[in-house]
C-alpha positions as a Markdown table, in Angstrom:
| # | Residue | x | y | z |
|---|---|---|---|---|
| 1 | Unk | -19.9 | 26.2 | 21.3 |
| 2 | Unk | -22.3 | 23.3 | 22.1 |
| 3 | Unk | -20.8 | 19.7 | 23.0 |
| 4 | Unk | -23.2 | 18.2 | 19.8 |
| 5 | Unk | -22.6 | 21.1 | 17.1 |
| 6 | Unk | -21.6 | 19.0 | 14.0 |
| 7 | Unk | -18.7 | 21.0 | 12.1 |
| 8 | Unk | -17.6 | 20.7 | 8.5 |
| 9 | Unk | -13.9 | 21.0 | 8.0 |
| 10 | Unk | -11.3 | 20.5 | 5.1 |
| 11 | Unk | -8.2 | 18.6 | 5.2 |
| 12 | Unk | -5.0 | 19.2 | 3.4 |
| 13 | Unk | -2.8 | 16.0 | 2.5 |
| 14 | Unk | 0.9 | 15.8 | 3.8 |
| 15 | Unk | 2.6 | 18.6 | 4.4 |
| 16 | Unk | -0.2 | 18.5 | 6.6 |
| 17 | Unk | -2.3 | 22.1 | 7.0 |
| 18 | Unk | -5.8 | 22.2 | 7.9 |
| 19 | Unk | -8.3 | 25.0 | 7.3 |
| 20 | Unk | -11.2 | 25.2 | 10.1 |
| 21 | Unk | -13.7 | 26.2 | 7.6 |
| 22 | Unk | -16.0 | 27.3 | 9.8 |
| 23 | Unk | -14.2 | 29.1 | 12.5 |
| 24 | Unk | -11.9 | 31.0 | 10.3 |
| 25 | Unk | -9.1 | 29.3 | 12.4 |
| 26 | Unk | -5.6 | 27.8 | 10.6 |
| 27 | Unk | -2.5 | 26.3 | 11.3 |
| 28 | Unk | 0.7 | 26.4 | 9.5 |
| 29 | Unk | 1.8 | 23.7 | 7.5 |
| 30 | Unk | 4.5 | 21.0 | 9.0 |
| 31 | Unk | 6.9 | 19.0 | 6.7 |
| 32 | Unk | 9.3 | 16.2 | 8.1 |
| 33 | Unk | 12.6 | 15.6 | 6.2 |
| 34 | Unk | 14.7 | 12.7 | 7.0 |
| 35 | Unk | 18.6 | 12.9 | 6.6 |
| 36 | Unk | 20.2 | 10.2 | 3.9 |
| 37 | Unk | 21.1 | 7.2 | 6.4 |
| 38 | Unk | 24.6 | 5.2 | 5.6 |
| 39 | Unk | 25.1 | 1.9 | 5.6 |
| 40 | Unk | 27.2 | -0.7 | 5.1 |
| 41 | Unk | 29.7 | -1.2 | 2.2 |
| 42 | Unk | 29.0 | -3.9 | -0.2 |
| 43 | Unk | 31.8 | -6.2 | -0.9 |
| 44 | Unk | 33.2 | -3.9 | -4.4 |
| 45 | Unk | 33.7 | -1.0 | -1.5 |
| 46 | Unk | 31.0 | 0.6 | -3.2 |
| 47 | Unk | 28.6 | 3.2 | -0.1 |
| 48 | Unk | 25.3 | 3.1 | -0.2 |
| 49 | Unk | 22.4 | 5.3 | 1.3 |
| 50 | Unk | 19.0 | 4.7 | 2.2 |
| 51 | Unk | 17.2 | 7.8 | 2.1 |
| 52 | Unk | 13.7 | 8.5 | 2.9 |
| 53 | Unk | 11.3 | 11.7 | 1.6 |
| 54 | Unk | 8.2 | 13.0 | 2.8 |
| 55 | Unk | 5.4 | 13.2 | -0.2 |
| 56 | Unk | 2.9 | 15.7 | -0.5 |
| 57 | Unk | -0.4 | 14.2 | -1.3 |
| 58 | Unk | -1.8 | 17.6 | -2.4 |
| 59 | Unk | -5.4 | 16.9 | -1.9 |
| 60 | Unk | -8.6 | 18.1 | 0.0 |
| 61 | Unk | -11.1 | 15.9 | 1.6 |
| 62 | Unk | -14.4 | 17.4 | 3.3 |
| 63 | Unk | -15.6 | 15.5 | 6.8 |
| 64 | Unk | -18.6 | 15.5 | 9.2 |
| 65 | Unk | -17.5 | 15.7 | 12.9 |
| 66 | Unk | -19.9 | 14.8 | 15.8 |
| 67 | Unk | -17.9 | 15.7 | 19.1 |
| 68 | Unk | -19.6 | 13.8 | 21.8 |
| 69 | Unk | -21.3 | 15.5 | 24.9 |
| 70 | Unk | -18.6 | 16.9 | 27.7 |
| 71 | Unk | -16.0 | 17.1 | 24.9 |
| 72 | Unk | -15.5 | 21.1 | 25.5 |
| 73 | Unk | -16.5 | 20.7 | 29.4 |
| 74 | Unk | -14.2 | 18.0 | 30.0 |
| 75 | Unk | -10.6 | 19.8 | 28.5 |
| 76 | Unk | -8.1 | 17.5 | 30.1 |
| 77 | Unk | -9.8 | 14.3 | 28.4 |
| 78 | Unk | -9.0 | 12.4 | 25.4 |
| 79 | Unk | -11.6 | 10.3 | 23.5 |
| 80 | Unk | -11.8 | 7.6 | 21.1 |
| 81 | Unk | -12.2 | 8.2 | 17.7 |
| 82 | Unk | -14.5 | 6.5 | 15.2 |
| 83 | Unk | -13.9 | 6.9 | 11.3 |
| 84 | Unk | -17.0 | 6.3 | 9.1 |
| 85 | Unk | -16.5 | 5.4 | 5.4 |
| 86 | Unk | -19.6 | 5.6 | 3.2 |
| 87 | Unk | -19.9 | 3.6 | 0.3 |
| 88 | Unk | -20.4 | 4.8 | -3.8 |
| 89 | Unk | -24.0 | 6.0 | -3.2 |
| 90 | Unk | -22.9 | 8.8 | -0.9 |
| 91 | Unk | -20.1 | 10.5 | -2.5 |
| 92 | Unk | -20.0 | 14.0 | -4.2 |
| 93 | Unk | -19.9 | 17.7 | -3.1 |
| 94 | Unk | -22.7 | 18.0 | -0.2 |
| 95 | Unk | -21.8 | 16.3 | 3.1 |
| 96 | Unk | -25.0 | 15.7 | 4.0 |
| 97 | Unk | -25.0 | 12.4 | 2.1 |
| 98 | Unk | -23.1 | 10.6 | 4.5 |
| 99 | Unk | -25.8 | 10.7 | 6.9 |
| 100 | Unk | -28.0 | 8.1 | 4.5 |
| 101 | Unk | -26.2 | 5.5 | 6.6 |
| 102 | Unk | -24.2 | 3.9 | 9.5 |
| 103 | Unk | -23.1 | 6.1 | 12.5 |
| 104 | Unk | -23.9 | 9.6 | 10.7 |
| 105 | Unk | -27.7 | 8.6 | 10.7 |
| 106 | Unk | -28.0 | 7.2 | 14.2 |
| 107 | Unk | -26.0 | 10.1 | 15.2 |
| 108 | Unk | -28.2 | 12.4 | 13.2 |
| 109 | Unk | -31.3 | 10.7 | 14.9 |
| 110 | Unk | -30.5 | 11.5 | 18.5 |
| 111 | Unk | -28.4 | 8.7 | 19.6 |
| 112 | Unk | -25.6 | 9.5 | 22.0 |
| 113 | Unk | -22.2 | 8.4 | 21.1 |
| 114 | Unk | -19.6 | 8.6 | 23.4 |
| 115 | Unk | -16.8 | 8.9 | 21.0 |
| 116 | Unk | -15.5 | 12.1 | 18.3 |
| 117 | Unk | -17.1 | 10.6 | 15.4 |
| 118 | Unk | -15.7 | 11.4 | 11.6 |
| 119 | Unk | -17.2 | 10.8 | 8.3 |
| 120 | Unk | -14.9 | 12.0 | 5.3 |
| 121 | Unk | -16.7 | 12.3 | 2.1 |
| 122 | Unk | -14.8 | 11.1 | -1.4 |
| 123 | Unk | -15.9 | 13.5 | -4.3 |
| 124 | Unk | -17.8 | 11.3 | -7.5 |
| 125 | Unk | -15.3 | 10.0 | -9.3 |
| 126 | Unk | -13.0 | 9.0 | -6.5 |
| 127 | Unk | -12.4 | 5.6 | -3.9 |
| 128 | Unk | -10.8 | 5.9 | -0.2 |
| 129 | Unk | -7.1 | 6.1 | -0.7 |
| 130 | Unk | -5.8 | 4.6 | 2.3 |
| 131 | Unk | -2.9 | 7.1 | 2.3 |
| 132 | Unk | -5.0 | 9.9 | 2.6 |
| 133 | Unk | -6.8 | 8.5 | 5.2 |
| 134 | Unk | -3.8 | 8.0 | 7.3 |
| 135 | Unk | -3.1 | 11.6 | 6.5 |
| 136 | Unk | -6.5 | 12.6 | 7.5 |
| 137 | Unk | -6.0 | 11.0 | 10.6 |
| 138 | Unk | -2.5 | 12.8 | 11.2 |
| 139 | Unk | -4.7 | 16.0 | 10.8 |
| 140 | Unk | -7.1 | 15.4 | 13.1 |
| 141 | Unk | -5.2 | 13.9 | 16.1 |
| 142 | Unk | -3.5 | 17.2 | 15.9 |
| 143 | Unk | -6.5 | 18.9 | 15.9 |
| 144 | Unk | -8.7 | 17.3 | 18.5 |
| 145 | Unk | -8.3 | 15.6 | 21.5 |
| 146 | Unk | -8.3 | 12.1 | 20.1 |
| 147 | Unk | -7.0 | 8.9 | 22.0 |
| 148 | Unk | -4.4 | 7.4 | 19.4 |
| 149 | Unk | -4.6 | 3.9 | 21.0 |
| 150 | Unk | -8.3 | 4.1 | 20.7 |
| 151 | Unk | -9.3 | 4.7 | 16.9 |
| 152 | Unk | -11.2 | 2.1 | 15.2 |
| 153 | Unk | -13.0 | 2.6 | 11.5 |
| 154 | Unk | -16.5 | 1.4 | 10.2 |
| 155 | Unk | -17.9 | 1.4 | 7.0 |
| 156 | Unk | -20.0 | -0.2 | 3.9 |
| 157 | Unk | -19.7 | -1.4 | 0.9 |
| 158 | Unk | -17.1 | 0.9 | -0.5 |
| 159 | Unk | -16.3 | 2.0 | 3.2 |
| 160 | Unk | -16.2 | -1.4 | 4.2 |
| 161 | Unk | -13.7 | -2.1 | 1.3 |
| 162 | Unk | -11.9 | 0.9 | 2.9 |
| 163 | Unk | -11.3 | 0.2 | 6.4 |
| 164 | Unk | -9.8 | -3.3 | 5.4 |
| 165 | Unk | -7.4 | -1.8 | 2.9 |
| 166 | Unk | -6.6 | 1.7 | 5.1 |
| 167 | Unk | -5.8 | -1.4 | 7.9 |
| 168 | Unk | -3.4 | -3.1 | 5.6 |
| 169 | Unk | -1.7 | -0.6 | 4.8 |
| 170 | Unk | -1.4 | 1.7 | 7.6 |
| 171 | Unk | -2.0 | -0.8 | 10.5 |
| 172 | Unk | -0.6 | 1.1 | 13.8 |
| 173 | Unk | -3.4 | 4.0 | 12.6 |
| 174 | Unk | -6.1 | 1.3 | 14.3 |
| 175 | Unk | -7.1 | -0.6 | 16.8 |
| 176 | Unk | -9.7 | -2.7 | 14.9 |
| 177 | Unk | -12.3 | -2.2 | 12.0 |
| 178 | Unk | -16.3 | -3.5 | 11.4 |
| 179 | Unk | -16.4 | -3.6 | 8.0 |
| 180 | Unk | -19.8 | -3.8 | 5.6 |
| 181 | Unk | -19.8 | -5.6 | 2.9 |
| 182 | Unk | -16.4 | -5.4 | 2.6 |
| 183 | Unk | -13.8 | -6.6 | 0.6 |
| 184 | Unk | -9.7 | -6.3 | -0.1 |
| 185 | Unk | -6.4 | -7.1 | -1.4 |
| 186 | Unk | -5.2 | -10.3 | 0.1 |
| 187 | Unk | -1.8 | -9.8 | -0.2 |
| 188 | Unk | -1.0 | -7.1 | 2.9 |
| 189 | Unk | -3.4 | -9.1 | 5.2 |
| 190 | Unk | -0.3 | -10.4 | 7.2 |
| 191 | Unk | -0.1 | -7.2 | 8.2 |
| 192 | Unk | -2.7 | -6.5 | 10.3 |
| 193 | Unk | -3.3 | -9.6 | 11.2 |
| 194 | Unk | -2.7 | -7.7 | 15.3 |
| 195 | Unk | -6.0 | -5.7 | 14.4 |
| 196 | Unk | -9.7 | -7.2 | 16.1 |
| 197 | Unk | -11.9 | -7.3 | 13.3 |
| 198 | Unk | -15.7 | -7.3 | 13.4 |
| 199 | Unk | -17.1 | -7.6 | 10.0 |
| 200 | Unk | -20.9 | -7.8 | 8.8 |
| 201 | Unk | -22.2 | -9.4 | 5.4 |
| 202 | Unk | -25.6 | -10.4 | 3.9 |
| 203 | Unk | -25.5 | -14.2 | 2.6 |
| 204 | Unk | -27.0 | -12.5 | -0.5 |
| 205 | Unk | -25.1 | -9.4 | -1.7 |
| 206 | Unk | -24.7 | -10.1 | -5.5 |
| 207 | Unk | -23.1 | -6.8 | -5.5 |
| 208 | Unk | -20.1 | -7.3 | -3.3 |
| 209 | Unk | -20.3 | -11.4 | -3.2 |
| 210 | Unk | -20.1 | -12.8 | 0.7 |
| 211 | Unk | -17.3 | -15.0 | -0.2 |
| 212 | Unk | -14.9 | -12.1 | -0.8 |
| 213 | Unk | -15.2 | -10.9 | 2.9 |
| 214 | Unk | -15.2 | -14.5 | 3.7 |
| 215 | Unk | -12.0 | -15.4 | 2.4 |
| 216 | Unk | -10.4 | -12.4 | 4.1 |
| 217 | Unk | -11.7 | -13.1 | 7.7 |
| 218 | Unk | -10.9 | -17.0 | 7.1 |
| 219 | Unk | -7.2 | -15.8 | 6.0 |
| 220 | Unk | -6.9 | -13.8 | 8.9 |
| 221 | Unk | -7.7 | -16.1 | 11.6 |
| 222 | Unk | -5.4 | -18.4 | 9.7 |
| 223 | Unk | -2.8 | -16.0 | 10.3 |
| 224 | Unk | -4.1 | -15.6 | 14.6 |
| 225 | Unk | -5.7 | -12.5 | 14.1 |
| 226 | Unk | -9.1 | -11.9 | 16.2 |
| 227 | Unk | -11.8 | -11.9 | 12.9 |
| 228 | Unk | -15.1 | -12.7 | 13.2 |
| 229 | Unk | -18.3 | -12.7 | 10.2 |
| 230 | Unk | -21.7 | -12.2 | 10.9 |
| 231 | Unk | -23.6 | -13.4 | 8.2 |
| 232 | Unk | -27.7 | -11.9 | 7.7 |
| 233 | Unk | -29.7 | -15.0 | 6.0 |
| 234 | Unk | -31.7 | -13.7 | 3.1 |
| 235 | Unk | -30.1 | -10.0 | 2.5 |
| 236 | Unk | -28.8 | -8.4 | -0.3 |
| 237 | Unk | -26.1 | -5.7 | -0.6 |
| 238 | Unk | -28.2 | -3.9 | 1.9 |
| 239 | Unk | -26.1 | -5.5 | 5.1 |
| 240 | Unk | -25.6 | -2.0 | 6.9 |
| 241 | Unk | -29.6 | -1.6 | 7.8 |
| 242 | Unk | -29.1 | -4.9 | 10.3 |
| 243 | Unk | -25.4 | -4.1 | 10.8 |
| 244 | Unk | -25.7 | -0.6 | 12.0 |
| 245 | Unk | -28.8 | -1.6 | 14.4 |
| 246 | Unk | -26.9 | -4.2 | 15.9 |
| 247 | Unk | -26.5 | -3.6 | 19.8 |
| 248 | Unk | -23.5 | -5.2 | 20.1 |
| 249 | Unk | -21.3 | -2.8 | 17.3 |
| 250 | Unk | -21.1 | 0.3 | 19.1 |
| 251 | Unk | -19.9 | -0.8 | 22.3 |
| 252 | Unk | -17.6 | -3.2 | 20.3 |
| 253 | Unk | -15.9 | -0.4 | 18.5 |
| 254 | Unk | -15.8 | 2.0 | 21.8 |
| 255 | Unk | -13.9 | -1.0 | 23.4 |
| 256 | Unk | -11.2 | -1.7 | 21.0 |
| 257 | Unk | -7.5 | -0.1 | 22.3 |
| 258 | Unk | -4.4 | -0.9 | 20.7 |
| 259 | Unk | -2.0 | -2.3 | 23.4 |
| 260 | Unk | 0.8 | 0.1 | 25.4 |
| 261 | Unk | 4.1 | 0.3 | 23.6 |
């Protein structure tokens, strides 16, 4: 197989299974239980048990993969991982929409990316669920030769909304996000306040206002996370067409790595 054959694959939530739509290949499906765990009597004598389940998410989400050049050459190596999340325009049934934009389209236009890129594609009627990105994740680390201290996530508009809430709530899946005219829930920003955040907005969006990404990157440096706004003068909602042609992003997001445990 060539080292820049793009492949379409399908991902099943947790119990995690996934189908290699184009090979033929499959795995069998894992599921983790977790015996009830005692603890300590309250004062009436009374026992009580904390117990924990593992939820099947019971859903299918399609992807674009881009392996980068030496990846089937080079067998012993892991390699960092980039997540692409499109925004409302691209989403429905073919997965050649979420090369409109962002990585996909440099990608698609010949420039080399070190890194296993992955763009995900949300069917019309539906948002990223940062679960299911975290289960998508789980999927592909098992799948390909992915560097889990190296995996960062980009996106816009809706995708840049996505990579600050999938951060929030799953923050040891990343090592840092550059979000697009993003925005989120303040309320689980304390969590990720470890993550390096590089995020892009134009002073004029009246779609997704600059203020709402402004107010998260100002919380978060309140809280001594590494944030920092760039800010176009003059654009609209249209941010991603300076962002993604920025020299500075790529190398950025290839550079991120969460810290040894």
């Amino acid at each position: 197989m060539d080292s820049a054959d793009l492949h379409r694959r399908a991902v099943l939530g947790l119990p995690l299974a996934l189908a290699a739509c184009a090979t033929g290949a499959a795995t069998s499906a894992t599921t983790t239980t977790a015996a009830p765990t005692t603890v300590p009597t309250t004062p009436g004598g009374q026992s009580e048990q904390a117990t924990a389940v593992a939820l099947a998410l019971n859903a299918t989400l399609r992807y674009w993969l881009h392996l980068p050049a030496g990846y089937h050459e080079q067998r012993g190596r892991t390699w960092p991982l980039i997540v692409f999340l499109h925004g409302s325009g691209e989403r429905g049934r073919d997965l050649a929409k979420v090369k409109v934009h962002g990585l996909p389209k440099l990608i698609d236009a010949g420039v080399a990316v070190p890194a296993i890129v992955v763009s995900p594609q949300c069917d019309d009627d539906d948002e990223w669920d940062p679960h299911l990105l975290h289960a998508l994740l789980l999927a592909l680390r098992r799948d390909w030769r992915i560097d889990p201290a190296r995996v960062t996530a980009t996106g816009l508009s809706m995708g840049g909304g996505g990579c600050w809430n999938w951060a929030m709530t799953w923050p040891g899946d990343l090592a840092g996000i550059a979000p697009v005219c993003g925005y989120g829930s303040h309320l689980r920003l304390p969590r990720m306040r470890a993550l390096a955040v590089r995020a892009y907005h134009g002073s004029d969006d009246t779609v997704v206002p600059l203020a709402e990404q402004q107010a998260l990157v100002g919380e978060l440096r309140a809280l001594g996370g590494r944030a920092e706004l760039t800010v176009y003068p003059g654009v609209g909602h249209d941010a991603w067409n300076p962002a993604y042609a920025d020299p500075g992003l790529l190398p950025w997001l290839l550079a991120r790595a969460r810290p040894a445990a």
